[in-house]
PDB file of N, CA, C and O in Angstrom:
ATOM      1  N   UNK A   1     -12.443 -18.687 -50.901  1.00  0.00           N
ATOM      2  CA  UNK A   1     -11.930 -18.711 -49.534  1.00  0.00           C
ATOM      3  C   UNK A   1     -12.995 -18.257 -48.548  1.00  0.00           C
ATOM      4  O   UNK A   1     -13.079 -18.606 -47.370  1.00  0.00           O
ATOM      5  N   UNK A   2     -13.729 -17.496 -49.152  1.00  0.00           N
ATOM      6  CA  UNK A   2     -14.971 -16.748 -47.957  1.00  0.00           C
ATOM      7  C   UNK A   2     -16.038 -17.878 -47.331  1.00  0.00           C
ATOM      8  O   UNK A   2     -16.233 -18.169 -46.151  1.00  0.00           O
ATOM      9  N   UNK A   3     -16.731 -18.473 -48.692  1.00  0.00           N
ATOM     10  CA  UNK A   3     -17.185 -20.035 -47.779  1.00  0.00           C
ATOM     11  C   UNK A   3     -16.627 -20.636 -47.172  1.00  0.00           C
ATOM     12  O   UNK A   3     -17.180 -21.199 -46.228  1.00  0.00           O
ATOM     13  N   UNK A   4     -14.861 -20.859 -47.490  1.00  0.00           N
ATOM     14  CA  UNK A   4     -14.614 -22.184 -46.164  1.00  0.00           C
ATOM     15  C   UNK A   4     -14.380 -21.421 -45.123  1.00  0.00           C
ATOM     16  O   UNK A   4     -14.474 -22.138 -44.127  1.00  0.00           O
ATOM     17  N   UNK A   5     -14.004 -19.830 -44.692  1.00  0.00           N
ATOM     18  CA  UNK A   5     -13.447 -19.626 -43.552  1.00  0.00           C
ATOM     19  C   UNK A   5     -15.019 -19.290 -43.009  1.00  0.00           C
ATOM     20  O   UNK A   5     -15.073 -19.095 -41.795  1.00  0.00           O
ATOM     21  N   UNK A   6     -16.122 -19.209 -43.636  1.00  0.00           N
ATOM     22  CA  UNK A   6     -17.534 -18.598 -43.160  1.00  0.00           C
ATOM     23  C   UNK A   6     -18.301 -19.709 -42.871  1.00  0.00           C
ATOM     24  O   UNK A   6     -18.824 -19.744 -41.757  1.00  0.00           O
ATOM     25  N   UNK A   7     -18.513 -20.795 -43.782  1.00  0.00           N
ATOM     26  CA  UNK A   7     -19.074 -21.846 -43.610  1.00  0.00           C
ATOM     27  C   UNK A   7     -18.928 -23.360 -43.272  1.00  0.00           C
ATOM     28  O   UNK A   7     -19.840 -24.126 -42.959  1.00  0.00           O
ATOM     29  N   UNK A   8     -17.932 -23.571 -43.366  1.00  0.00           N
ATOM     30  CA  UNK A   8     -16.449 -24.899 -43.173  1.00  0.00           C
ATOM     31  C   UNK A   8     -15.746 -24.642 -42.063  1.00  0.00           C
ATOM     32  O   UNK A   8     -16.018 -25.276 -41.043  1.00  0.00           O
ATOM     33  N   UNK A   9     -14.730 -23.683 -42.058  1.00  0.00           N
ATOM     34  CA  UNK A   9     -14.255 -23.848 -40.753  1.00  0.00           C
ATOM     35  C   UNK A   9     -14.802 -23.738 -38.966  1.00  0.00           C
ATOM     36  O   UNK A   9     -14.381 -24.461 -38.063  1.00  0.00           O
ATOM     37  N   UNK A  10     -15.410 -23.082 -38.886  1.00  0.00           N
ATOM     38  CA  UNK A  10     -16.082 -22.836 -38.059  1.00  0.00           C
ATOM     39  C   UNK A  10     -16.758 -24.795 -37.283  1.00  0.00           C
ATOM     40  O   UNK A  10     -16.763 -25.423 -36.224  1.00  0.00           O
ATOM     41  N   UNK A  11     -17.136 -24.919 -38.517  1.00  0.00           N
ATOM     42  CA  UNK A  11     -18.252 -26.220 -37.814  1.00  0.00           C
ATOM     43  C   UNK A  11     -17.371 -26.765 -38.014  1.00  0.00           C
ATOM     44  O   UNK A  11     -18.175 -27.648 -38.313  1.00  0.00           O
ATOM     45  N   UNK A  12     -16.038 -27.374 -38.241  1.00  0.00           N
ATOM     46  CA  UNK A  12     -14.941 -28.064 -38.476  1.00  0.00           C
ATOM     47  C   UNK A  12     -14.096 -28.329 -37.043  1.00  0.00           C
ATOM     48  O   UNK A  12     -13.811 -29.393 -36.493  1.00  0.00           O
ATOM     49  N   UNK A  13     -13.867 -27.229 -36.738  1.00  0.00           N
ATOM     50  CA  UNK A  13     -12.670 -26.629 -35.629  1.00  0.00           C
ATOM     51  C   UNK A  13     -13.507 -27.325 -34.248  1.00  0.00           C
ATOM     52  O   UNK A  13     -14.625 -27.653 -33.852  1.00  0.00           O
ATOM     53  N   UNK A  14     -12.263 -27.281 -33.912  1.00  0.00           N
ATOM     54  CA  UNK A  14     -12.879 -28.138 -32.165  1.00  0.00           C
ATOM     55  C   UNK A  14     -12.948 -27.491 -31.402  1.00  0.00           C
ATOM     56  O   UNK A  14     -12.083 -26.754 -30.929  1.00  0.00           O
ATOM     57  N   UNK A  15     -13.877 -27.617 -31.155  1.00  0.00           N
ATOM     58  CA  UNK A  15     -14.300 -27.142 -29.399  1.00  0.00           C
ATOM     59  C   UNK A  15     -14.128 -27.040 -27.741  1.00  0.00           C
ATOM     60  O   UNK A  15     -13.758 -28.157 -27.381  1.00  0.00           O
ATOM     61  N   UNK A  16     -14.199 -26.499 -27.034  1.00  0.00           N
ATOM     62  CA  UNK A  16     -13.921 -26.510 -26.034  1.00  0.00           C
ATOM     63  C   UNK A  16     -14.302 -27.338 -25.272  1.00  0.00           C
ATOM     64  O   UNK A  16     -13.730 -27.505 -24.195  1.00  0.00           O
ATOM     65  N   UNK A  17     -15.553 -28.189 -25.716  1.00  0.00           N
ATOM     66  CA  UNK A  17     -16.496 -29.658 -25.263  1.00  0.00           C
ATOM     67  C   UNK A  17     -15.742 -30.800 -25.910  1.00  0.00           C
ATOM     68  O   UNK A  17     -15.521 -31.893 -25.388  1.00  0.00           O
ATOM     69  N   UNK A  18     -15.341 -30.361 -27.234  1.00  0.00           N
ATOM     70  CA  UNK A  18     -14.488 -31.804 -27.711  1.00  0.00           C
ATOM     71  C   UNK A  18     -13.218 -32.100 -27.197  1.00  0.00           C
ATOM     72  O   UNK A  18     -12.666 -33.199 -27.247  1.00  0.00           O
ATOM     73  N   UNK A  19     -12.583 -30.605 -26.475  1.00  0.00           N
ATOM     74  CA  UNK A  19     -11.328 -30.971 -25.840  1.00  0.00           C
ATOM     75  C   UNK A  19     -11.778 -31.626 -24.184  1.00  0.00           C
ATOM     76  O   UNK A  19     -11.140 -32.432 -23.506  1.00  0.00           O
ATOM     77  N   UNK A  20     -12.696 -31.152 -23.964  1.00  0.00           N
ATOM     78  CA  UNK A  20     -13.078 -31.660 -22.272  1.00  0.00           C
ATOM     79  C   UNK A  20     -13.308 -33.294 -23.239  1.00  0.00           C
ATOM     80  O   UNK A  20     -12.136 -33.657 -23.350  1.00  0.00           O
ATOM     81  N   UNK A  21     -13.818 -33.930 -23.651  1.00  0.00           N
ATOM     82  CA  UNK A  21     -14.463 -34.875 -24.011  1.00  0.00           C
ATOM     83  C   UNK A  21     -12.981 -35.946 -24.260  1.00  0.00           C
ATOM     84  O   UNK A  21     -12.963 -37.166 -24.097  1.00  0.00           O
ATOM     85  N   UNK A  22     -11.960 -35.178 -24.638  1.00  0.00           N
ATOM     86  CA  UNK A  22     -10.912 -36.117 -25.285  1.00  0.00           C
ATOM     87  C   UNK A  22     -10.496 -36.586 -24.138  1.00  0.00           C
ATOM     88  O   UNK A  22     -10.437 -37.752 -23.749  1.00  0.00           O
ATOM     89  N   UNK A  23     -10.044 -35.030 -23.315  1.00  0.00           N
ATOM     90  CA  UNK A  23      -9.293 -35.126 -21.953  1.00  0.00           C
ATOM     91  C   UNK A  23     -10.190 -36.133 -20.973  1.00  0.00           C
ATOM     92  O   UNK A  23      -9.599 -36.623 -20.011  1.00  0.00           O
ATOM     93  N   UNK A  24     -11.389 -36.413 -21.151  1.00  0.00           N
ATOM     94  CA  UNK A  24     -12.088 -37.252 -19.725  1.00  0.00           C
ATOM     95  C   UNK A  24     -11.771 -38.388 -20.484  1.00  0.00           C
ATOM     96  O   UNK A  24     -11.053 -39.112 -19.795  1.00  0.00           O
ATOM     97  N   UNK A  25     -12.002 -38.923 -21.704  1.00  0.00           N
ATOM     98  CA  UNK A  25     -12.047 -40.215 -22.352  1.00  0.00           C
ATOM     99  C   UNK A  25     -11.418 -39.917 -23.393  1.00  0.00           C
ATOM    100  O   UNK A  25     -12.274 -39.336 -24.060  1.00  0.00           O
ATOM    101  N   UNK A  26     -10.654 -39.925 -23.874  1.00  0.00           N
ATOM    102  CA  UNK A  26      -9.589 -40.223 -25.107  1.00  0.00           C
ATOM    103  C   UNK A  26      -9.887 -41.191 -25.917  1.00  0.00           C
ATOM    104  O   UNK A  26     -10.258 -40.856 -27.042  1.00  0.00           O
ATOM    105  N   UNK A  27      -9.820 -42.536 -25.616  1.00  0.00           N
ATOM    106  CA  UNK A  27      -9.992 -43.869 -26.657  1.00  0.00           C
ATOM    107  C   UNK A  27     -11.542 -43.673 -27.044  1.00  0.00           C
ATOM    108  O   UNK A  27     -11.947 -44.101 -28.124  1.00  0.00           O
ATOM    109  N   UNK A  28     -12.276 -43.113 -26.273  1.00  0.00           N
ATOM    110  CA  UNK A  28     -13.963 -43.218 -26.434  1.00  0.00           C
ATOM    111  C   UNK A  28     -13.770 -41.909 -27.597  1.00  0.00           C
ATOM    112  O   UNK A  28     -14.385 -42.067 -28.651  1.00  0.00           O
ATOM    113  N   UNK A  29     -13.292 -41.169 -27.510  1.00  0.00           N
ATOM    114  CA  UNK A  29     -13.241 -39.782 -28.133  1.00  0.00           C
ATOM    115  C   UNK A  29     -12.714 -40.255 -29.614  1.00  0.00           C
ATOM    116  O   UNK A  29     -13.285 -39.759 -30.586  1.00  0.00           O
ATOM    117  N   UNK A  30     -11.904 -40.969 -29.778  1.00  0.00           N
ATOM    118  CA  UNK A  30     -10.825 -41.289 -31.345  1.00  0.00           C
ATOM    119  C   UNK A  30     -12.112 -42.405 -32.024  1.00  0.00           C
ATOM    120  O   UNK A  30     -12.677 -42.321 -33.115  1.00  0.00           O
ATOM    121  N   UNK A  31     -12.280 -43.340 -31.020  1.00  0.00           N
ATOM    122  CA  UNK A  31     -13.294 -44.581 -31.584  1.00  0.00           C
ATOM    123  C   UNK A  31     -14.695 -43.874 -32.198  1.00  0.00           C
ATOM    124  O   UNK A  31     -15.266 -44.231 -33.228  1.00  0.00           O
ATOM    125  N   UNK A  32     -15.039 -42.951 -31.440  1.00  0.00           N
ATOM    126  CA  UNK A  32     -16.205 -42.510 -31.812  1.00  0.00           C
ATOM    127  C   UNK A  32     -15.858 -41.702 -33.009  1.00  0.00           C
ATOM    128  O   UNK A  32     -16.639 -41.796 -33.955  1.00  0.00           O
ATOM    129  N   UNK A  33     -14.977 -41.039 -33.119  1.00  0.00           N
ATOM    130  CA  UNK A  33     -14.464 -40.142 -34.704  1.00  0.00           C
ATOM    131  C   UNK A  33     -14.154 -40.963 -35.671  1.00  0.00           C
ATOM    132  O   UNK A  33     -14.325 -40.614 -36.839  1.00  0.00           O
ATOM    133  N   UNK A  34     -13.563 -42.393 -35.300  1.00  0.00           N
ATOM    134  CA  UNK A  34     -13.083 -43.050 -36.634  1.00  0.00           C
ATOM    135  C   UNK A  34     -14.402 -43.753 -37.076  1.00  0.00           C
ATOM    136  O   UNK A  34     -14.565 -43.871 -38.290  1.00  0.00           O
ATOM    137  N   UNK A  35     -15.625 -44.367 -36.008  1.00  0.00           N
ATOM    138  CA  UNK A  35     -16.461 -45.095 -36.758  1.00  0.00           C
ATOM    139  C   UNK A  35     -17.851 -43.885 -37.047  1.00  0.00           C
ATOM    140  O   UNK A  35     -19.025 -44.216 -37.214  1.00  0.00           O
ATOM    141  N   UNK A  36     -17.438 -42.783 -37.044  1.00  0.00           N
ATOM    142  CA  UNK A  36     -18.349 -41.909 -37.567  1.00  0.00           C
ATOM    143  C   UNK A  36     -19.547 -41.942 -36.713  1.00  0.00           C
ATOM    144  O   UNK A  36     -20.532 -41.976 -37.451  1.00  0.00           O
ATOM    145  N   UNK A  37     -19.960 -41.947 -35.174  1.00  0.00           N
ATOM    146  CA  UNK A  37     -20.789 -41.844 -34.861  1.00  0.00           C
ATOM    147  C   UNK A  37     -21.662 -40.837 -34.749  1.00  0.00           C
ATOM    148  O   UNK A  37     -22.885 -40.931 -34.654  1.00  0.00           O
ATOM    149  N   UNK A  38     -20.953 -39.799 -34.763  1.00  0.00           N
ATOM    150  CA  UNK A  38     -21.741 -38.176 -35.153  1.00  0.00           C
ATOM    151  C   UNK A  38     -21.402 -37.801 -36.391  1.00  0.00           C
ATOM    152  O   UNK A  38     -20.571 -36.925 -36.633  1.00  0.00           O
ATOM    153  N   UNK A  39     -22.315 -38.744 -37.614  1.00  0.00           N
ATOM    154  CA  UNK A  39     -22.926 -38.879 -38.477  1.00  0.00           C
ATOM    155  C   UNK A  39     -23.928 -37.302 -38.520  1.00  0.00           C
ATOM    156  O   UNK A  39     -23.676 -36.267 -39.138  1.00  0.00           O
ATOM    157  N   UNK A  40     -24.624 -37.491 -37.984  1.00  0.00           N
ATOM    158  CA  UNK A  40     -25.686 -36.300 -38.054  1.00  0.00           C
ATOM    159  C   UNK A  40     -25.108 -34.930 -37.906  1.00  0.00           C
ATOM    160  O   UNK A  40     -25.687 -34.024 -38.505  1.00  0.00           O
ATOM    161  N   UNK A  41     -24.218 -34.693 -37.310  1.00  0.00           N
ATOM    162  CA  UNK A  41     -23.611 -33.340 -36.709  1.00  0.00           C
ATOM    163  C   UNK A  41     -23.102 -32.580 -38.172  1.00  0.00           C
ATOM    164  O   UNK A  41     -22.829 -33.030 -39.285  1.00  0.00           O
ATOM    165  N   UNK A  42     -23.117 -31.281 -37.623  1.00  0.00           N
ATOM    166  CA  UNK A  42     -22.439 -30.416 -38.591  1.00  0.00           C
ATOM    167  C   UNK A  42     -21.466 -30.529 -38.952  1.00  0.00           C
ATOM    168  O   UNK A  42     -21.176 -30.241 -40.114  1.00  0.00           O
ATOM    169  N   UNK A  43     -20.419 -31.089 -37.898  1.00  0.00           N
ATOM    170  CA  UNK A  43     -19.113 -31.118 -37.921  1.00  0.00           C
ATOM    171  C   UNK A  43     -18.972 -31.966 -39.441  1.00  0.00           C
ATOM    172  O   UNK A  43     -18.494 -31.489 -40.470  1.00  0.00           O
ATOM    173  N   UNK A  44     -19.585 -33.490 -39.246  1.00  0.00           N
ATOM    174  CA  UNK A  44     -19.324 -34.549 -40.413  1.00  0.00           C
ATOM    175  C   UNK A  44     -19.585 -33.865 -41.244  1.00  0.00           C
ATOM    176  O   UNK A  44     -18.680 -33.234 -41.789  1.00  0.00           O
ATOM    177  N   UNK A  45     -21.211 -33.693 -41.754  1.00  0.00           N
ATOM    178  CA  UNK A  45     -21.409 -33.052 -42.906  1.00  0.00           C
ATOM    179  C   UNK A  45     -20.371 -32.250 -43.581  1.00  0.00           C
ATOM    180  O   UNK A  45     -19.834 -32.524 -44.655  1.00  0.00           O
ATOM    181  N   UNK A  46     -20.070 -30.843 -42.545  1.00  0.00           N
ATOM    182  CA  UNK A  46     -19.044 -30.331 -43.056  1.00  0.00           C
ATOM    183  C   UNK A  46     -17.760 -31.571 -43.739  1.00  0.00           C
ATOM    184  O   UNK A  46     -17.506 -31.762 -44.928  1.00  0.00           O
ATOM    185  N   UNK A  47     -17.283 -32.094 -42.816  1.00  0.00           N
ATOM    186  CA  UNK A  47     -16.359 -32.764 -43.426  1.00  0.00           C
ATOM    187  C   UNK A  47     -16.329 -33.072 -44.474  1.00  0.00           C
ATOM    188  O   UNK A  47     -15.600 -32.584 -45.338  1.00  0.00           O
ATOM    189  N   UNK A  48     -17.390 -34.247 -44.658  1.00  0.00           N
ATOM    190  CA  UNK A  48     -17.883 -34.802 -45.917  1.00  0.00           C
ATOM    191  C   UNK A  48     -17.870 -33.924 -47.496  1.00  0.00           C
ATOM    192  O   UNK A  48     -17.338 -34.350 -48.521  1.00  0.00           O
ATOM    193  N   UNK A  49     -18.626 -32.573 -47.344  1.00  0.00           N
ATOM    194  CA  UNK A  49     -18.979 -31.398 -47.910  1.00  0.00           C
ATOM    195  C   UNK A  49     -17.176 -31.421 -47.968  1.00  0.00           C
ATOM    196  O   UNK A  49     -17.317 -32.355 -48.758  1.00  0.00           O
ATOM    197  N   UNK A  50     -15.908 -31.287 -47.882  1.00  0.00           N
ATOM    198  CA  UNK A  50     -15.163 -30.610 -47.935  1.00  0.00           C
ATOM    199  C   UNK A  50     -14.233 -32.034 -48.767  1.00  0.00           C
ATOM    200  O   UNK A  50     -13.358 -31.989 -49.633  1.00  0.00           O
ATOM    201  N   UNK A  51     -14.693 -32.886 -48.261  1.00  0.00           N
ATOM    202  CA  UNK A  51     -14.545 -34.238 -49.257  1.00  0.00           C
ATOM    203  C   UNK A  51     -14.219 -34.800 -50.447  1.00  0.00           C
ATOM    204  O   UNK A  51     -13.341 -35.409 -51.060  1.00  0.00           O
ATOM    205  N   UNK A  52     -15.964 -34.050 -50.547  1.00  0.00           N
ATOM    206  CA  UNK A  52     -16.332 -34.151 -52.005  1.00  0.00           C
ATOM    207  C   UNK A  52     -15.644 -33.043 -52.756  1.00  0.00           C
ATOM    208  O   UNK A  52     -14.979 -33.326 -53.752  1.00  0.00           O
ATOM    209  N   UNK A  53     -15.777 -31.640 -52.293  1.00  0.00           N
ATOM    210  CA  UNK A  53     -14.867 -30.751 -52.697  1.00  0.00           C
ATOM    211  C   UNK A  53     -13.502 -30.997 -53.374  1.00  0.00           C
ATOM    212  O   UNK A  53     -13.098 -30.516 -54.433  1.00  0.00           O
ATOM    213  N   UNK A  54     -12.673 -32.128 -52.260  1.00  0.00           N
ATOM    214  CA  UNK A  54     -11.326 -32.327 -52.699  1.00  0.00           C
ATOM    215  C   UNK A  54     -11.435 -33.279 -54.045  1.00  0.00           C
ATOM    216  O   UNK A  54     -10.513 -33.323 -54.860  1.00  0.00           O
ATOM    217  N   UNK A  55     -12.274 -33.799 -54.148  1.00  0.00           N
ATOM    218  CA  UNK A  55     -12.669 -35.396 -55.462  1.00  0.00           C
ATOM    219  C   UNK A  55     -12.760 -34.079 -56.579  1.00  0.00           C
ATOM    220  O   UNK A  55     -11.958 -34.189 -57.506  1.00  0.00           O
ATOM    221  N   UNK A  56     -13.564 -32.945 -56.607  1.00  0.00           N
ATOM    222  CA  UNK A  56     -13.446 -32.187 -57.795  1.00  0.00           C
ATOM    223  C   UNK A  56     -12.362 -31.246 -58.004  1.00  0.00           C
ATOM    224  O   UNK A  56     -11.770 -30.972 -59.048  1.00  0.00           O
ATOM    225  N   UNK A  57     -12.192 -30.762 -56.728  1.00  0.00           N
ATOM    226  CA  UNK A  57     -11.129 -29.391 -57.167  1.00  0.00           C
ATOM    227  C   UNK A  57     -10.492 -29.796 -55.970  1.00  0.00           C
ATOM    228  O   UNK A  57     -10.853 -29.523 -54.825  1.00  0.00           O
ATOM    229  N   UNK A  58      -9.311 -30.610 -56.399  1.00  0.00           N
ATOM    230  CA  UNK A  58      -8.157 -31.049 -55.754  1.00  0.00           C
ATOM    231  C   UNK A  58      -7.261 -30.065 -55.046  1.00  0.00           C
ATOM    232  O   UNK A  58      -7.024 -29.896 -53.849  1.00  0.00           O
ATOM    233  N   UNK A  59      -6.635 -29.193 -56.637  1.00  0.00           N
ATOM    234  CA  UNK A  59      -5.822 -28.384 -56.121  1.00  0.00           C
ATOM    235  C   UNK A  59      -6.600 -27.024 -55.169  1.00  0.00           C
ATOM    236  O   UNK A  59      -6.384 -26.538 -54.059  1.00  0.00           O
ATOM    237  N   UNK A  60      -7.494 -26.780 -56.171  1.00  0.00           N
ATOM    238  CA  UNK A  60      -7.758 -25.470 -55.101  1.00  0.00           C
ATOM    239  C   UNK A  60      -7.789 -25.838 -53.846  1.00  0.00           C
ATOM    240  O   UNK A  60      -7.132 -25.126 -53.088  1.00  0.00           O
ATOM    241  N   UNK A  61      -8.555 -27.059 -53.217  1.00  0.00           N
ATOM    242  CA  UNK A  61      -9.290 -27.529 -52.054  1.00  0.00           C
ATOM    243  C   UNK A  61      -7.850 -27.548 -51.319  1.00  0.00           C
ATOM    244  O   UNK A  61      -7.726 -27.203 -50.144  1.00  0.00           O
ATOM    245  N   UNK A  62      -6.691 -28.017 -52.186  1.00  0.00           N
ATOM    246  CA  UNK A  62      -5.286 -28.369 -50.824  1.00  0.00           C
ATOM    247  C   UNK A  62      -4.444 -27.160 -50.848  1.00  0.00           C
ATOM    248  O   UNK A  62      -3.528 -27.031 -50.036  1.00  0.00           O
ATOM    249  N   UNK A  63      -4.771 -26.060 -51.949  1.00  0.00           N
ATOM    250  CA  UNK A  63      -4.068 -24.664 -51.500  1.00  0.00           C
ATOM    251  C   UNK A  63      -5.098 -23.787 -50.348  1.00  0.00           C
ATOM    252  O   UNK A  63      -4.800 -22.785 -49.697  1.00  0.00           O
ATOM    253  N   UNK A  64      -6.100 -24.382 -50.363  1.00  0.00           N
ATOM    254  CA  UNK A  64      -6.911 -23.550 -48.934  1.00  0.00           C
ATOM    255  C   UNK A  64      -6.961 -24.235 -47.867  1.00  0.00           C
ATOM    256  O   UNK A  64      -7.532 -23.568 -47.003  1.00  0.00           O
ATOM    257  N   UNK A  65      -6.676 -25.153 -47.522  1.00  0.00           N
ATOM    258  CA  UNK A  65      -6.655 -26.261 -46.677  1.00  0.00           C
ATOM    259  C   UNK A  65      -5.254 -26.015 -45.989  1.00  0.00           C
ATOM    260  O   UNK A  65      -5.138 -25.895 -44.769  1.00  0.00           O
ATOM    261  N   UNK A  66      -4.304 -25.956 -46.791  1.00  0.00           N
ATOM    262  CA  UNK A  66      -2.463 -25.563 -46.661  1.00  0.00           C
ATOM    263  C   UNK A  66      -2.424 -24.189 -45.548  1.00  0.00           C
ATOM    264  O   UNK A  66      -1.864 -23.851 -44.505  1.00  0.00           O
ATOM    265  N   UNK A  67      -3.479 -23.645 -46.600  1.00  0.00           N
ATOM    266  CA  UNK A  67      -3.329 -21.893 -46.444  1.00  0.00           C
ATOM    267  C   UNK A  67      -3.870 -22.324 -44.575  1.00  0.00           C
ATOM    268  O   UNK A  67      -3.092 -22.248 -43.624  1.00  0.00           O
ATOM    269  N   UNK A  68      -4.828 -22.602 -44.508  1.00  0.00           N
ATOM    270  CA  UNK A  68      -5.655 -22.307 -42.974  1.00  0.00           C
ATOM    271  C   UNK A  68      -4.828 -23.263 -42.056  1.00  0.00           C
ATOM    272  O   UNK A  68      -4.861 -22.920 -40.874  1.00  0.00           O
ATOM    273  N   UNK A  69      -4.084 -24.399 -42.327  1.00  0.00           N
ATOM    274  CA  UNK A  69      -3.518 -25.070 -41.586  1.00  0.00           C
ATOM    275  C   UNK A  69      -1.984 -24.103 -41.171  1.00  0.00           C
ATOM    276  O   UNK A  69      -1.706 -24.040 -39.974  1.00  0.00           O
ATOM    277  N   UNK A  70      -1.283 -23.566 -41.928  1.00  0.00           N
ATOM    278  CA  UNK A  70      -0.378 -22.143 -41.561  1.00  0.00           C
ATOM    279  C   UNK A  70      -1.295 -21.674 -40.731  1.00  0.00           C
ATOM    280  O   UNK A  70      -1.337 -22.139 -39.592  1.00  0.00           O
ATOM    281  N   UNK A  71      -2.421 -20.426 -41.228  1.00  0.00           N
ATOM    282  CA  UNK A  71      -2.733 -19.692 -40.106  1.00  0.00           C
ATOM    283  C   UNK A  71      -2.311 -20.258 -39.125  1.00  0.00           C
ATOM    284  O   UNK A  71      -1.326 -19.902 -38.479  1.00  0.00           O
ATOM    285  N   UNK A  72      -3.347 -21.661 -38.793  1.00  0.00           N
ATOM    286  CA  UNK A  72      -3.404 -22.124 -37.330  1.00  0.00           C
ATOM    287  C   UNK A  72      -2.221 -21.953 -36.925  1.00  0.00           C
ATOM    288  O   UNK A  72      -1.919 -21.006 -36.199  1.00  0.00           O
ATOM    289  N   UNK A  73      -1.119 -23.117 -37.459  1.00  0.00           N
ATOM    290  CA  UNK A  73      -0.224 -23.133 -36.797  1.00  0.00           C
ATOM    291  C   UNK A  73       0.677 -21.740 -36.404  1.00  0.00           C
ATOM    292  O   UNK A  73       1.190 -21.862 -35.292  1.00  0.00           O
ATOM    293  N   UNK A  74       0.965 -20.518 -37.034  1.00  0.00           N
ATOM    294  CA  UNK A  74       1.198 -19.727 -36.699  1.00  0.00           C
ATOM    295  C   UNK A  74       0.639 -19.024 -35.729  1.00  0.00           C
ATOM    296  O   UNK A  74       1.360 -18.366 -34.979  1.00  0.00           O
ATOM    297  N   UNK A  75      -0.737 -19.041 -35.578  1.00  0.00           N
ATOM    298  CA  UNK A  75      -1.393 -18.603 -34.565  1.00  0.00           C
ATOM    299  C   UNK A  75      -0.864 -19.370 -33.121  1.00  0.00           C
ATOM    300  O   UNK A  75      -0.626 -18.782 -32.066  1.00  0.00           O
ATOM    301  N   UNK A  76      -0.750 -20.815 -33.363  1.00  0.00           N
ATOM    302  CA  UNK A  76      -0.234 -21.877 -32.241  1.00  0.00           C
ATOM    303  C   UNK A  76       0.965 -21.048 -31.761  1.00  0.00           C
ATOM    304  O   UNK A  76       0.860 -20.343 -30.757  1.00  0.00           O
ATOM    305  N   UNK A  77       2.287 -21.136 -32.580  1.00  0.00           N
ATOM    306  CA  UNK A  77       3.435 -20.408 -32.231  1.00  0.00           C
ATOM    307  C   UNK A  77       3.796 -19.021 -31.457  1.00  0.00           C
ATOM    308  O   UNK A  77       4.837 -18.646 -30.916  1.00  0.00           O
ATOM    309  N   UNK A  78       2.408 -18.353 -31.635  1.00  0.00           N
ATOM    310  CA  UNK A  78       2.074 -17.567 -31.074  1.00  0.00           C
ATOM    311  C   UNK A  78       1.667 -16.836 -29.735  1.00  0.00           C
ATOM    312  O   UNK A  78       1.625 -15.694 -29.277  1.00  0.00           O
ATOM    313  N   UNK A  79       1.347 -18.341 -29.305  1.00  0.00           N
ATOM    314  CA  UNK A  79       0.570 -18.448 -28.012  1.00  0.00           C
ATOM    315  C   UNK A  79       0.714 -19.748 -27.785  1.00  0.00           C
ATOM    316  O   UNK A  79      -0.292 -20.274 -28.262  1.00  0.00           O
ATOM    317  N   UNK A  80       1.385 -20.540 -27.335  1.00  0.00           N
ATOM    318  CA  UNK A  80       1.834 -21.949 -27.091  1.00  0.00           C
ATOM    319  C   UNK A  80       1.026 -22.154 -26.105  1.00  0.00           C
ATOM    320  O   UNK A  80       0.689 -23.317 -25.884  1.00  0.00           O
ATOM    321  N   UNK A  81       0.581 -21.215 -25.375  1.00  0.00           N
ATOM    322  CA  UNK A  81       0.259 -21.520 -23.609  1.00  0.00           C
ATOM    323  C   UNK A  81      -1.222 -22.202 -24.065  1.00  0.00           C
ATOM    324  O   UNK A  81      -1.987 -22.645 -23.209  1.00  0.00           O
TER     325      UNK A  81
END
């Protein structure tokens, strides 16, 4: 759990530039995520890296994945504003 919340989530999680970015252009924002144009970025890599993870260790990868998607959302419920 210490690598993904130290090294994975972090470059994963969106930003305060990716939310300005959605909010000015939206369709430019989804098109550019589905055909992978930030290829190079940490963000993908990470992704990718978390990927391959799931192809070997399925279960562990979707009980930590489960686990941080709670946090969030509890954290959400928390603070809706």
């Amino acid at each position: 759990m210490a690598v993904y919340s130290v090294l994975i989530e972090p470059n994963i999680s969106i930003t305060q530039e990716d939310i300005d970015e959605f909010q000015d252009e939206p369709q430019t924002f989804i098109k550019n995520d589905l055909e992978e144009s930030d290829s190079e970025t940490r963000r993908r890599q990470c992704m990718k890296f978390v990927q391959q993870l799931s192809k070997k260790f399925p279960s562990e990868m979707l009980a930590l994945v489960a686990q941080q998607i709670n946090t969030l959302l509890a954290l959400y419920c928390q603070n809706r504003a």
